[in-house]
Biopython code that builds the backbone (N, CA, C, O; Angstrom):
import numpy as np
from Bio.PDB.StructureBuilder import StructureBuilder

atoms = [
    (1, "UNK", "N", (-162.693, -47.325, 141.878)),
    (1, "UNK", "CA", (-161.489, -46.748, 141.326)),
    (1, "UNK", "C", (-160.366, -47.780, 141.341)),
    (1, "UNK", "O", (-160.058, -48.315, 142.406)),
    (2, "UNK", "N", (-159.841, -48.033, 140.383)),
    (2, "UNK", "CA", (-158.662, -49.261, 140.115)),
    (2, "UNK", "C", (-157.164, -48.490, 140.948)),
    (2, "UNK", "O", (-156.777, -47.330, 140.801)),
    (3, "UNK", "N", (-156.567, -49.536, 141.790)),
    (3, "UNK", "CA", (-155.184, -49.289, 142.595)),
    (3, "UNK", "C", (-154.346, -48.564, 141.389)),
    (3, "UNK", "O", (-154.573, -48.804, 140.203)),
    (4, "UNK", "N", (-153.538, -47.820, 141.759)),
    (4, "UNK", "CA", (-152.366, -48.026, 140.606)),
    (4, "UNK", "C", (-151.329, -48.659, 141.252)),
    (4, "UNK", "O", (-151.752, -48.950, 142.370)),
    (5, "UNK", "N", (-150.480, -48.931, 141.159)),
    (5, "UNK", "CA", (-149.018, -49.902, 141.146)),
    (5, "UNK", "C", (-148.117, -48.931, 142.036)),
    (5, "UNK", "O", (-148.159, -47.703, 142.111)),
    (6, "UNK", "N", (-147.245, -49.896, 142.724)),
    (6, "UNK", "CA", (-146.655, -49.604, 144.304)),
    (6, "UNK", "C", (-145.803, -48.784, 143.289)),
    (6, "UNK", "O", (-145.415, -47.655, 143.590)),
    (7, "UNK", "N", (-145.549, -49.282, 142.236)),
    (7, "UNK", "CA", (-144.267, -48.074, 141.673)),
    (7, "UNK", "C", (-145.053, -47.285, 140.912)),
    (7, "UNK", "O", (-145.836, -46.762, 141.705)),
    (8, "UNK", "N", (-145.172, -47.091, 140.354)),
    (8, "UNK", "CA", (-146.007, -46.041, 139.397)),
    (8, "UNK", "C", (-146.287, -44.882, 140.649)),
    (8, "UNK", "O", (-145.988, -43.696, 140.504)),
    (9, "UNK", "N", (-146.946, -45.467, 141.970)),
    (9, "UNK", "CA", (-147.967, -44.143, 142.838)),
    (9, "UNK", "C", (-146.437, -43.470, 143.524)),
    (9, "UNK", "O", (-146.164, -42.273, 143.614)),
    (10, "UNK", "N", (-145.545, -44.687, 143.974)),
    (10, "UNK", "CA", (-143.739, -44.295, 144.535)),
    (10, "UNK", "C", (-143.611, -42.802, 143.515)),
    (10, "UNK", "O", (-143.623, -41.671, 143.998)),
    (11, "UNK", "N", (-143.498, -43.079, 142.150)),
    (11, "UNK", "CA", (-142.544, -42.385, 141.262)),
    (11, "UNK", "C", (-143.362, -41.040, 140.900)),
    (11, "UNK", "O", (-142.860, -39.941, 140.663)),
    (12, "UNK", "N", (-144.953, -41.422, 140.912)),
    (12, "UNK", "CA", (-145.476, -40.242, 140.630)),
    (12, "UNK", "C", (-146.271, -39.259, 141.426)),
    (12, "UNK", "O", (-146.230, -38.077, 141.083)),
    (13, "UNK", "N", (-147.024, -39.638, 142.501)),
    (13, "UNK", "CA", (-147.934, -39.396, 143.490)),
    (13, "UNK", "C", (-146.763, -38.326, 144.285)),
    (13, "UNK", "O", (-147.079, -37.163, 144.536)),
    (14, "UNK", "N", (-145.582, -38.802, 144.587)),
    (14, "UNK", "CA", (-145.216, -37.777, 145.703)),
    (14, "UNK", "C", (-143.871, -37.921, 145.970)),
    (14, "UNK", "O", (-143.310, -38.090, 147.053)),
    (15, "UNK", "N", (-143.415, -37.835, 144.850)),
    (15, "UNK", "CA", (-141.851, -38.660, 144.956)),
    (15, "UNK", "C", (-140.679, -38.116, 145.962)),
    (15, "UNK", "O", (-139.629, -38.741, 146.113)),
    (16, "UNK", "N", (-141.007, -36.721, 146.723)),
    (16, "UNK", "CA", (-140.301, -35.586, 147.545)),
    (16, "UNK", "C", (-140.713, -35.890, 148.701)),
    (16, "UNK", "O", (-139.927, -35.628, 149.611)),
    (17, "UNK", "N", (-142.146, -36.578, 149.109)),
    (17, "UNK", "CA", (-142.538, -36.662, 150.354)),
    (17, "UNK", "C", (-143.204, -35.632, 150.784)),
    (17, "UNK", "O", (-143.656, -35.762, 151.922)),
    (18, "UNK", "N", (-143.459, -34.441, 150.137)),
    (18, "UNK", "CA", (-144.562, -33.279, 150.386)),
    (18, "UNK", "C", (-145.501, -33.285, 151.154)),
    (18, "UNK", "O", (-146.347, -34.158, 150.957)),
    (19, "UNK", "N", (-145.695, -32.376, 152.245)),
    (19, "UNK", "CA", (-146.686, -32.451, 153.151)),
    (19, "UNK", "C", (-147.575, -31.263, 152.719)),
    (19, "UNK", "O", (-147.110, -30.129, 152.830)),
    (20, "UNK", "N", (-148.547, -31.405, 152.341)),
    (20, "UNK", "CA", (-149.993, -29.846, 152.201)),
    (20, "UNK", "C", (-149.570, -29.313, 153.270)),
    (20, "UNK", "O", (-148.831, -29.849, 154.096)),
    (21, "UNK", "N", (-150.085, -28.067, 153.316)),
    (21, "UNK", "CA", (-150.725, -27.265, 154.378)),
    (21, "UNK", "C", (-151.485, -27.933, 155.001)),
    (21, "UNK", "O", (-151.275, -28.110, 156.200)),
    (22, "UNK", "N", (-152.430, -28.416, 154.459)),
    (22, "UNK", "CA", (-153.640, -28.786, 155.041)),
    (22, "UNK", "C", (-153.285, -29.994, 155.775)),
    (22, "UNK", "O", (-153.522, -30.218, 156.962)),
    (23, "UNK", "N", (-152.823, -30.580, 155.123)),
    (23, "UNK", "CA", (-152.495, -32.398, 156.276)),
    (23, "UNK", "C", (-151.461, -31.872, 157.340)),
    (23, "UNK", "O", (-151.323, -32.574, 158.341)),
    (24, "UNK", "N", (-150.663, -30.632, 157.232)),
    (24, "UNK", "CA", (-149.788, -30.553, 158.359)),
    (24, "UNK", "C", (-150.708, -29.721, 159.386)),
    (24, "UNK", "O", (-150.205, -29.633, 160.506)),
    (25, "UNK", "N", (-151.950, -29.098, 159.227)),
    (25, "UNK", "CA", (-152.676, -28.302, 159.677)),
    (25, "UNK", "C", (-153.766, -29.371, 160.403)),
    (25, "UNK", "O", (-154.022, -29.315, 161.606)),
    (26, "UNK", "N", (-154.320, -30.276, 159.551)),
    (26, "UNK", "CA", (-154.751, -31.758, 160.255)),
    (26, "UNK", "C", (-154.060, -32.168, 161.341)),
    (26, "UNK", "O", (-154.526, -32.003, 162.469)),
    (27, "UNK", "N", (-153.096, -32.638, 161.173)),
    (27, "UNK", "CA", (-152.144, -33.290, 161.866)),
    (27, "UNK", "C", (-151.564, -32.748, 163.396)),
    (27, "UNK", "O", (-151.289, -33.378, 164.418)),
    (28, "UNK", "N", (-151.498, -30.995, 163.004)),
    (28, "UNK", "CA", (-151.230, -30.407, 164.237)),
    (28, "UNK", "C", (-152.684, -30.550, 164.685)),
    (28, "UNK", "O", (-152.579, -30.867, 165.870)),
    (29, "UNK", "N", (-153.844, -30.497, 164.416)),
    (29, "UNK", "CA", (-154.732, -30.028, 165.678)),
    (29, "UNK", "C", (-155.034, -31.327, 165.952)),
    (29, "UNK", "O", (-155.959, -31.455, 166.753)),
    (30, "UNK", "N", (-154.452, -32.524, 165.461)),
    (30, "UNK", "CA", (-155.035, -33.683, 166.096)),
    (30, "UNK", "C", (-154.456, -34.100, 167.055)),
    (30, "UNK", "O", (-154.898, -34.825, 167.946)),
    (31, "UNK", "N", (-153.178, -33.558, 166.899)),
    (31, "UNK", "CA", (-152.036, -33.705, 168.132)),
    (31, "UNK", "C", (-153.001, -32.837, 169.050)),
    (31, "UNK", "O", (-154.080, -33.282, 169.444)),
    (32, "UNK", "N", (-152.629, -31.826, 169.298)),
    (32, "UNK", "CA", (-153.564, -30.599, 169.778)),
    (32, "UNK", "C", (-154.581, -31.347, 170.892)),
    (32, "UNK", "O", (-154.462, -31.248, 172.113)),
    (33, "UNK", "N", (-155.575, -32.092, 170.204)),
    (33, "UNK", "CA", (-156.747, -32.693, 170.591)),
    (33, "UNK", "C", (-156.262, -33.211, 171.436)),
    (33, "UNK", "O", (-156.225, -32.808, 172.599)),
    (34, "UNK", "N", (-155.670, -34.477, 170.888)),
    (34, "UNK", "CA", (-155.173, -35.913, 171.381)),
    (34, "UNK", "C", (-154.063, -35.429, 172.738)),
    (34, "UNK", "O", (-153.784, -36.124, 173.715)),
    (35, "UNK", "N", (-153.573, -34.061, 172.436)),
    (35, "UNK", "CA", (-152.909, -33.711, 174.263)),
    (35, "UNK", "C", (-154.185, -32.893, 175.074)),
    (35, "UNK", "O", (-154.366, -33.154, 176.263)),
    (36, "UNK", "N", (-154.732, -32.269, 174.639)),
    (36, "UNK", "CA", (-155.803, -32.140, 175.944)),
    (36, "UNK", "C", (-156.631, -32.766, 176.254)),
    (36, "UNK", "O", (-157.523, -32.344, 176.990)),
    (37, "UNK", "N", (-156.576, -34.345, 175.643)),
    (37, "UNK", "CA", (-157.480, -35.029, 176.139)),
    (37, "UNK", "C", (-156.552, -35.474, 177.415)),
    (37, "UNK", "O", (-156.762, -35.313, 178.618)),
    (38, "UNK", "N", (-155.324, -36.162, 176.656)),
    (38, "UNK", "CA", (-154.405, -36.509, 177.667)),
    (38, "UNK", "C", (-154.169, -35.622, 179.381)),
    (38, "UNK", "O", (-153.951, -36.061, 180.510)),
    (39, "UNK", "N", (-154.343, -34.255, 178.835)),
    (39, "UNK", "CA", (-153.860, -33.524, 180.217)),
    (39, "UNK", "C", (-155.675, -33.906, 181.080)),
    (39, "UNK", "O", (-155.803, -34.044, 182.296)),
    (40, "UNK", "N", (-156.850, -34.003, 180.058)),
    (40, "UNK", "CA", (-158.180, -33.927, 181.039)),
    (40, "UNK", "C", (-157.779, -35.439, 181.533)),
    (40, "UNK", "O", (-157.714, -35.678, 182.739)),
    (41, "UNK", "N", (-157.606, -36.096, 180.895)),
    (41, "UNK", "CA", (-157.583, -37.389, 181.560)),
    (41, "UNK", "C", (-156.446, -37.844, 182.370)),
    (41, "UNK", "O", (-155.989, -38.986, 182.316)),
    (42, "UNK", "N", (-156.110, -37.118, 182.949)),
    (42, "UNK", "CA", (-154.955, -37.051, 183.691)),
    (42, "UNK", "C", (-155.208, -37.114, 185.151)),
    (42, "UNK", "O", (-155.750, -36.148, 185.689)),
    (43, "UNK", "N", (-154.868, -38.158, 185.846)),
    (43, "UNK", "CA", (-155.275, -38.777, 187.141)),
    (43, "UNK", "C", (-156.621, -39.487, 187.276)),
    (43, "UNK", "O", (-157.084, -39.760, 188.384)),
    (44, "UNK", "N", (-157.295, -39.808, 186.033)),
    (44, "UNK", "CA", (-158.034, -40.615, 185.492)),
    (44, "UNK", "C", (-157.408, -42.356, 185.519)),
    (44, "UNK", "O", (-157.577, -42.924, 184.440)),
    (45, "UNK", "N", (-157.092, -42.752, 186.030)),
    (45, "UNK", "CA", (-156.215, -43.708, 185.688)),
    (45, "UNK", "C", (-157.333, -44.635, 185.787)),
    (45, "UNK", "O", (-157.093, -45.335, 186.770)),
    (46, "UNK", "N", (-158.250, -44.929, 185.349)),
    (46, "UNK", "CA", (-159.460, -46.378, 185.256)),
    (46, "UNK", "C", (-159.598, -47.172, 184.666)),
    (46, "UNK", "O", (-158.512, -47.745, 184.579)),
    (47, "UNK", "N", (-160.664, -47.895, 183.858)),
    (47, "UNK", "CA", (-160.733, -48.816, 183.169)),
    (47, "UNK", "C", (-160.448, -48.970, 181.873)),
    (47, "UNK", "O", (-160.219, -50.041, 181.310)),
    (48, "UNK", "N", (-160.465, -47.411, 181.177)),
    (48, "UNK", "CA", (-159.683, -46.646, 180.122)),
    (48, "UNK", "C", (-158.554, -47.001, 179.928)),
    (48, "UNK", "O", (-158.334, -47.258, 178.744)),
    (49, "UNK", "N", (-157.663, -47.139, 180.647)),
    (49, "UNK", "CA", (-156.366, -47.417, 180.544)),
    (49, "UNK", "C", (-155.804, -48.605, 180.177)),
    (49, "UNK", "O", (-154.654, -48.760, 179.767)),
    (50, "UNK", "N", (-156.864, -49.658, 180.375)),
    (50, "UNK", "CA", (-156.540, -51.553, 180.057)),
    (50, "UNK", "C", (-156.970, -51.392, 178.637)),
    (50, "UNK", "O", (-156.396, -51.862, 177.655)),
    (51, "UNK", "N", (-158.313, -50.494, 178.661)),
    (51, "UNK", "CA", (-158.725, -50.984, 177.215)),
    (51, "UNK", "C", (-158.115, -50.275, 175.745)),
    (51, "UNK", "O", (-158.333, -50.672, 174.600)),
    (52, "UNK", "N", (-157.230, -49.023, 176.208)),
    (52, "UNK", "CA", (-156.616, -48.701, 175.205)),
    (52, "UNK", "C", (-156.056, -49.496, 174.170)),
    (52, "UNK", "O", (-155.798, -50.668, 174.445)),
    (53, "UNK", "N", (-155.802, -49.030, 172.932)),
    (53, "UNK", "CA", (-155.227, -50.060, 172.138)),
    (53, "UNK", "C", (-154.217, -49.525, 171.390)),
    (53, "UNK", "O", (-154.299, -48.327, 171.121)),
    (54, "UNK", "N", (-152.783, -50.488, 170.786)),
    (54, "UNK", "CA", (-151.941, -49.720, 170.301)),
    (54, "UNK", "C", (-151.907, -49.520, 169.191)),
    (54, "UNK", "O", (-152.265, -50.408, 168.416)),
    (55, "UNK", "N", (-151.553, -48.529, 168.816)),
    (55, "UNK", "CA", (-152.091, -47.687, 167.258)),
    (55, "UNK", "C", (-150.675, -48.096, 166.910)),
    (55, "UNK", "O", (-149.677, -48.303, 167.600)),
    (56, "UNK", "N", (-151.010, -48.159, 165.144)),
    (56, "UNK", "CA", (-150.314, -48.376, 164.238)),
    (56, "UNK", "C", (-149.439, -46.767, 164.041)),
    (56, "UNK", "O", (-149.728, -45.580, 164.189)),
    (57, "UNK", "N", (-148.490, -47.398, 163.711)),
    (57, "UNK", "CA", (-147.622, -46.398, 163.258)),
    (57, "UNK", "C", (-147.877, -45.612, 162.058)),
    (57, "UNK", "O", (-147.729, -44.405, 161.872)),
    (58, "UNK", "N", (-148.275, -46.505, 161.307)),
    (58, "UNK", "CA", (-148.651, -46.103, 159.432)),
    (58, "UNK", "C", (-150.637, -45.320, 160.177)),
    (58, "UNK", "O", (-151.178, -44.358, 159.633)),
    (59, "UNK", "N", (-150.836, -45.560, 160.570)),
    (59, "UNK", "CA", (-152.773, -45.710, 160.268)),
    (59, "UNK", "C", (-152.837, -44.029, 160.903)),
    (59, "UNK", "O", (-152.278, -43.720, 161.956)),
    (60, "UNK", "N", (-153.523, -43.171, 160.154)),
    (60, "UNK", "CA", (-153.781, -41.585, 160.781)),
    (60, "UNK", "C", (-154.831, -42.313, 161.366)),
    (60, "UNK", "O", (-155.536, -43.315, 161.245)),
    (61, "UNK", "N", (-154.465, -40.778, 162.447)),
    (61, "UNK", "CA", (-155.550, -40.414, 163.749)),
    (61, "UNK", "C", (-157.120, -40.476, 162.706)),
    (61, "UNK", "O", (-157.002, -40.532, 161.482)),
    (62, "UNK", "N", (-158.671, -40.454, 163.439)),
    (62, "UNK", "CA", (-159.840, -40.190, 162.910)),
    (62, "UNK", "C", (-159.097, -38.478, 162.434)),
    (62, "UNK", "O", (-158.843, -38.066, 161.302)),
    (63, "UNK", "N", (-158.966, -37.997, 163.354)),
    (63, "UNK", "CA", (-159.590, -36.568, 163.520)),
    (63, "UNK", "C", (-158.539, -35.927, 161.925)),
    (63, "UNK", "O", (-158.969, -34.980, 161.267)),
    (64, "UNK", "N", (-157.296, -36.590, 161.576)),
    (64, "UNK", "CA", (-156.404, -36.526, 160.377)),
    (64, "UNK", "C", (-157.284, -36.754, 159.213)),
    (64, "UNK", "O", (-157.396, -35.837, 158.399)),
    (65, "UNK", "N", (-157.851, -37.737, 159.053)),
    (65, "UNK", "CA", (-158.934, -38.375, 158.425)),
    (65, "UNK", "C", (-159.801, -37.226, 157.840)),
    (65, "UNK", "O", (-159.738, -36.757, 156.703)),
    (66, "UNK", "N", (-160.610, -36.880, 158.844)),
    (66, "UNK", "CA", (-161.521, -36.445, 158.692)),
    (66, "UNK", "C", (-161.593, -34.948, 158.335)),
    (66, "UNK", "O", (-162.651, -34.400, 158.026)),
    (67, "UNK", "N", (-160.257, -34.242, 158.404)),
    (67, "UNK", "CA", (-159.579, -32.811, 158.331)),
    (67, "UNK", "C", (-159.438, -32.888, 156.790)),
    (67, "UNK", "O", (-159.906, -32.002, 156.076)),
    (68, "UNK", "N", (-158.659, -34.171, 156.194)),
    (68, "UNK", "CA", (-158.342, -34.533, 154.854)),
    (68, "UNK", "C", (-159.703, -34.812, 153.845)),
    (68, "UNK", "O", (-159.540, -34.762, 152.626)),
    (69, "UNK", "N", (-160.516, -34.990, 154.193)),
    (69, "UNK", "CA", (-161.712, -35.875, 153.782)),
    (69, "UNK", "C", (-162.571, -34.346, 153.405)),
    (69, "UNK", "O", (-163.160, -34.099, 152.353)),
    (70, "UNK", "N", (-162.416, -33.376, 154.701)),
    (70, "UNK", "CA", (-163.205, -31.572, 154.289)),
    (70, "UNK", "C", (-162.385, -30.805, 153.540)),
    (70, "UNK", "O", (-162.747, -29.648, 153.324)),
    (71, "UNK", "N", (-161.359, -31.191, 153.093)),
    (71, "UNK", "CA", (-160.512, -30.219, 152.564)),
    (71, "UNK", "C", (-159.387, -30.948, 151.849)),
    (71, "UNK", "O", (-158.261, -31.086, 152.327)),
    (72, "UNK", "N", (-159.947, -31.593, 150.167)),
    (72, "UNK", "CA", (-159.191, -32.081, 150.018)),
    (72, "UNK", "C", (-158.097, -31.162, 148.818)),
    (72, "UNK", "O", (-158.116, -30.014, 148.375)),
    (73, "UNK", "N", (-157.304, -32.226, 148.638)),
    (73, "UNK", "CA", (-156.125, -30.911, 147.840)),
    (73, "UNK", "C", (-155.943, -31.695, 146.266)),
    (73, "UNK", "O", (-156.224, -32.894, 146.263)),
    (74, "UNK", "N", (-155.660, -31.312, 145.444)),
    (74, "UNK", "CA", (-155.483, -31.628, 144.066)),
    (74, "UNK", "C", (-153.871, -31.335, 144.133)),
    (74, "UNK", "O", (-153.210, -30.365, 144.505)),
    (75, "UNK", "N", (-153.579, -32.495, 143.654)),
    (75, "UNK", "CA", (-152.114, -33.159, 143.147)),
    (75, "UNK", "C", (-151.752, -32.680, 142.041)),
    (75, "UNK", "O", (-152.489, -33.138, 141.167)),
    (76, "UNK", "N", (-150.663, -31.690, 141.444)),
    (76, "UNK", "CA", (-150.618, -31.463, 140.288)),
    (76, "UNK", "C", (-149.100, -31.987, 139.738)),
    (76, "UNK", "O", (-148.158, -31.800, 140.508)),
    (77, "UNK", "N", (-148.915, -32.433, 138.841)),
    (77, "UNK", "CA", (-147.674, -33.070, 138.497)),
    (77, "UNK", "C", (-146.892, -32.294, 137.481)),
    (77, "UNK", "O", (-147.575, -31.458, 136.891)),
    (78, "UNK", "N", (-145.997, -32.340, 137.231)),
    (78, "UNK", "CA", (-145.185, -31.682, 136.602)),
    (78, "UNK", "C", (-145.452, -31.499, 135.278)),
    (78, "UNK", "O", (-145.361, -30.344, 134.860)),
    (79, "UNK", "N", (-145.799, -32.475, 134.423)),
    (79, "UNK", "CA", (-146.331, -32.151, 133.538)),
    (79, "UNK", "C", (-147.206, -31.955, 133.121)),
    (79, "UNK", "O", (-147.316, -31.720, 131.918)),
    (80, "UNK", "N", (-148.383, -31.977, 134.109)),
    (80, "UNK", "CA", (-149.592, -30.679, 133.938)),
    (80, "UNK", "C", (-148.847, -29.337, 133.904)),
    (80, "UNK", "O", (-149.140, -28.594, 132.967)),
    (81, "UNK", "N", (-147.860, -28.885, 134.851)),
    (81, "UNK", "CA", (-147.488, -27.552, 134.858)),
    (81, "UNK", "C", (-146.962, -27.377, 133.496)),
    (81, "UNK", "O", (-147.569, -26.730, 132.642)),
    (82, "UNK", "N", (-145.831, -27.956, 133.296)),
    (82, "UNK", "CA", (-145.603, -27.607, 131.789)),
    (82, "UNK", "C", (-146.257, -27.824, 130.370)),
    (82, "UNK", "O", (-145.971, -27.528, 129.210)),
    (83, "UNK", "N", (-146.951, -28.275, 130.818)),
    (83, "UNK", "CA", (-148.523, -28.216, 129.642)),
    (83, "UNK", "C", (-149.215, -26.940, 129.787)),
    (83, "UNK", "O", (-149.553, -26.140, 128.914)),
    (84, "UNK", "N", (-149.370, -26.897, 131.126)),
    (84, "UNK", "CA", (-149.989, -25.074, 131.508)),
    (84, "UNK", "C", (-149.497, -23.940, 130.898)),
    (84, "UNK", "O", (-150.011, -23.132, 130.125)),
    (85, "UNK", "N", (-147.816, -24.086, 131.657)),
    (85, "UNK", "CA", (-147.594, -23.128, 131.429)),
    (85, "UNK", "C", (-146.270, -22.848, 130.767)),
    (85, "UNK", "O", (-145.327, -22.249, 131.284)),
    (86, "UNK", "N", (-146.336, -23.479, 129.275)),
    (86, "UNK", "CA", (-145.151, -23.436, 128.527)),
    (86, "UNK", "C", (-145.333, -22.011, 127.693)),
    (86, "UNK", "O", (-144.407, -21.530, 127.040)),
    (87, "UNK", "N", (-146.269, -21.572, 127.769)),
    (87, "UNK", "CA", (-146.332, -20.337, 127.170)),
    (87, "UNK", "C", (-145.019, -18.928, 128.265)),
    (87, "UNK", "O", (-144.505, -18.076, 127.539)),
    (88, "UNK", "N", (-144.717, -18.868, 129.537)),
    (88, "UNK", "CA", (-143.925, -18.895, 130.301)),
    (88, "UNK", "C", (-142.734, -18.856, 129.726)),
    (88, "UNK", "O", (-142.189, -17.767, 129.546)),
    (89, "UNK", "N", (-142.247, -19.819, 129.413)),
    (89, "UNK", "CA", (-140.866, -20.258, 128.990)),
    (89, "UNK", "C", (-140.656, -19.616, 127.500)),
    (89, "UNK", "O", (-139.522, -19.312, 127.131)),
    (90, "UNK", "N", (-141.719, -19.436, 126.716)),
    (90, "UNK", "CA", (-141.407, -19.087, 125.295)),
    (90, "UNK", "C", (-141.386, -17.588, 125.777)),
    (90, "UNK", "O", (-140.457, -16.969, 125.258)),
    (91, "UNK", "N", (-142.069, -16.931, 126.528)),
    (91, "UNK", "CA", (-141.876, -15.631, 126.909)),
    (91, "UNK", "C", (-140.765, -14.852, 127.351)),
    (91, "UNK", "O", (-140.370, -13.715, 127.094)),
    (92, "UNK", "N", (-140.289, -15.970, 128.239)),
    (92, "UNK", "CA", (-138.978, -15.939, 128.715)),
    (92, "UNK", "C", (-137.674, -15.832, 127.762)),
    (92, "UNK", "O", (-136.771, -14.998, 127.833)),
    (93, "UNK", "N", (-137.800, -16.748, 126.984)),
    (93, "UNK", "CA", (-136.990, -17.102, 125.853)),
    (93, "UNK", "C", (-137.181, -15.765, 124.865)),
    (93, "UNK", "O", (-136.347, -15.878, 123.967)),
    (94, "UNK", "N", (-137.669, -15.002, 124.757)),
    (94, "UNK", "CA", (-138.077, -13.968, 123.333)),
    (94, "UNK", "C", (-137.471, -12.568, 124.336)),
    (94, "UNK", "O", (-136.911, -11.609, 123.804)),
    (95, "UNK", "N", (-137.730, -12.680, 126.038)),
    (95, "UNK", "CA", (-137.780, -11.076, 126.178)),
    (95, "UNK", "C", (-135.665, -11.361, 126.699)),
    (95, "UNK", "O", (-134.849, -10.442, 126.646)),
    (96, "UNK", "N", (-135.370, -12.609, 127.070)),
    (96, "UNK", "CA", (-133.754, -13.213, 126.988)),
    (96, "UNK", "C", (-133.167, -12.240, 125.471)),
    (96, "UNK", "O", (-132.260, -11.408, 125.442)),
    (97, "UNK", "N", (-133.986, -12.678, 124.414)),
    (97, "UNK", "CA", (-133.567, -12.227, 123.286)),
    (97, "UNK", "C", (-133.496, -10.943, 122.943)),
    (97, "UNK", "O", (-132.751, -10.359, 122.155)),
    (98, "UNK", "N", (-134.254, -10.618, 123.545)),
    (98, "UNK", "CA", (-134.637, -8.918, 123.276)),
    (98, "UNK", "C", (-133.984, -8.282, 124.472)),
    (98, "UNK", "O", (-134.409, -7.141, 124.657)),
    (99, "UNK", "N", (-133.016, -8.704, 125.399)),
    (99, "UNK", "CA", (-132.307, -8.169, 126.055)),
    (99, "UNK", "C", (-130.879, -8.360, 125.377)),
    (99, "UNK", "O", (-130.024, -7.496, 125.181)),
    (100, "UNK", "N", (-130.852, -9.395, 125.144)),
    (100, "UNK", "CA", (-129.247, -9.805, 124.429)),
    (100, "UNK", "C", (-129.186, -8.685, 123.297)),
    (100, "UNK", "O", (-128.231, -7.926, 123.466)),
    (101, "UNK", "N", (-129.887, -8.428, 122.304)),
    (101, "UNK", "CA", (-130.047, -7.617, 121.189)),
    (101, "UNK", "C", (-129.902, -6.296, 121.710)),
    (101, "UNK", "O", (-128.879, -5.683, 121.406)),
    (102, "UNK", "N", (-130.924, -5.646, 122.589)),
    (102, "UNK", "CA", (-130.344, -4.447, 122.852)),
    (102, "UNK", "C", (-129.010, -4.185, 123.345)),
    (102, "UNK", "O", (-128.325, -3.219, 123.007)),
    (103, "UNK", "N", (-128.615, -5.251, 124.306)),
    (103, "UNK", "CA", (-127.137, -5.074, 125.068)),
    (103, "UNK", "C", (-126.345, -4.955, 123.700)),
    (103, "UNK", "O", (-125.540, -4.033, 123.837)),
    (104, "UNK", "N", (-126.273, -5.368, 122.769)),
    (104, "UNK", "CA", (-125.536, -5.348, 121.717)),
    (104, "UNK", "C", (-125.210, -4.618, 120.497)),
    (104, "UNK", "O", (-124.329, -4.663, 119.638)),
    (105, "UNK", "N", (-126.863, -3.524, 120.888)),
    (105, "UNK", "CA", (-127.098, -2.246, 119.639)),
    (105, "UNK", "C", (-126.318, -1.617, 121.214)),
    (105, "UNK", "O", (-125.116, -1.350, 121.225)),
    (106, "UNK", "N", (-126.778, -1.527, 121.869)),
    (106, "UNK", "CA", (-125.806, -0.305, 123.014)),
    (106, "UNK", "C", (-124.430, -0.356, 123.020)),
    (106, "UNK", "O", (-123.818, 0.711, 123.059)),
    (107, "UNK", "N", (-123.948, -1.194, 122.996)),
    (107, "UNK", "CA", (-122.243, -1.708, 122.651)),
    (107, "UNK", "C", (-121.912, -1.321, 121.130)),
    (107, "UNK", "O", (-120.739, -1.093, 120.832)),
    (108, "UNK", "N", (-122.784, -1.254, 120.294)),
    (108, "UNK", "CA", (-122.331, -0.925, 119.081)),
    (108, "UNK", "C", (-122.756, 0.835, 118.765)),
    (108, "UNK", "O", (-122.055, 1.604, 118.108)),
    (109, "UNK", "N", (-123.533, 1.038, 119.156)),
    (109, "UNK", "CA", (-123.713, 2.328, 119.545)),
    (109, "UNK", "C", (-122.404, 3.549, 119.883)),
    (109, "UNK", "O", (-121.879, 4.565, 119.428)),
    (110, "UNK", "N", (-122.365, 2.658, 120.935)),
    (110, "UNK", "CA", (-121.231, 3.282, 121.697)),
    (110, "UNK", "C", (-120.169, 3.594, 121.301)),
    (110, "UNK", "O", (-119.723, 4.738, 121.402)),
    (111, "UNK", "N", (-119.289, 2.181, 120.532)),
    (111, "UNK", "CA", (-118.265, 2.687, 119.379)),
    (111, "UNK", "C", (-118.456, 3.421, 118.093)),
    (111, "UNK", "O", (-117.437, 3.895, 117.593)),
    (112, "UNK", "N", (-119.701, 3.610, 117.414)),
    (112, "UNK", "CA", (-119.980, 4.399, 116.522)),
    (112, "UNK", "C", (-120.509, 5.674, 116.465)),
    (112, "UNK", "O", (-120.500, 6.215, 115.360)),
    (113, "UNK", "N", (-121.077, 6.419, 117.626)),
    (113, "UNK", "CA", (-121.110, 7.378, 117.512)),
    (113, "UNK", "C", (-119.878, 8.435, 118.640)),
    (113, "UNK", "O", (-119.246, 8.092, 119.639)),
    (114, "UNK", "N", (-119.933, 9.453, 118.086)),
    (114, "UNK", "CA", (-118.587, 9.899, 118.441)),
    (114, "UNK", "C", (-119.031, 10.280, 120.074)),
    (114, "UNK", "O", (-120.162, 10.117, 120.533)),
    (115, "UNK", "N", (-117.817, 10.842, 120.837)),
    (115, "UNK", "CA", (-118.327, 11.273, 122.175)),
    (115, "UNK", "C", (-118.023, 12.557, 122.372)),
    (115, "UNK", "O", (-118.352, 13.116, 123.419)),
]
sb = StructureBuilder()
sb.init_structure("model")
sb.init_model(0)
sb.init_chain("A")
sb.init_seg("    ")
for serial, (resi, resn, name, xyz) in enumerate(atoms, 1):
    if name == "N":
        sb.init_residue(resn, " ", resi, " ")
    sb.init_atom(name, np.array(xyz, "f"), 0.0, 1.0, " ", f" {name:<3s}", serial, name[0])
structure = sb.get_structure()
C-alpha cells in the first residue's frame, strides 16, 4: 500500500484528532492491564527492573495494537457523507418550503375569511 503525504493524511485522515470508541476502549484496558501487572509486581523488585526499557511516547502499548488490529473501524470523510446523504438536504429543503407556504396560506386565510 503506497504512504500518502504528511499533509494530505494531516488534512484528511483526522484533522479534529478523533478518538473511536474502540481505540479509547483499547487504550483503557491496556492501562487496566499494564496497572495490575504493576500492583502483582509489586515488591518484586528483581532483575525485571534493570531490564525494563523506556517506551516511546508516540509507539502504542502491544495490547492497543492488538485491540485495533480485532476491531478495526472505517474512516468516513465528509464527502462520502454528502455523497450519501444529499438526498437529506433536498428533503429538508422541500418540507422548509412546504412549511413556509402553509405559514403563509394561514396568514392569508386569516385576513380573508371573516370571524
Amino acid at each position: 500500500m503506497p504512504q500518502e503525504s504528511p499533509e494530505k493524511k494531516k488534512s484528511s485522515a483526522n484533522p479534529y484528532r478523533t478518538v473511536s470508541a474502540s481505540e479509547r476502549r483499547a487504550r483503557r484496558m491496556a492501562r487496566e492491564t499494564s496497572k495490575a501487572r504493576r500492583l502483582s509486581d509489586e515488591g518484586r523488585d528483581d532483575v525485571r527492573a534493570t531490564e525494563r526499557k523506556p517506551s516511546a511516547a508516540a509507539a502504542l502499548p502491544q495490547e492497543v495494537i492488538n485491540e485495533l488490529l480485532a476491531n478495526p473501524t472505517k474512516v468516513v470523510t465528509e464527502d462520502d457523507l454528502r455523497r450519501d446523504y444529499s438526498y437529506v438536504i433536498a428533503d429538508l429543503r422541500s418540507m422548509a418550503l412546504l412549511a413556509a407556504a402553509l405559514v403563509v396560506l394561514l396568514v392569508a386565510l386569516a385576513f380573508v375569511l371573516p370571524r
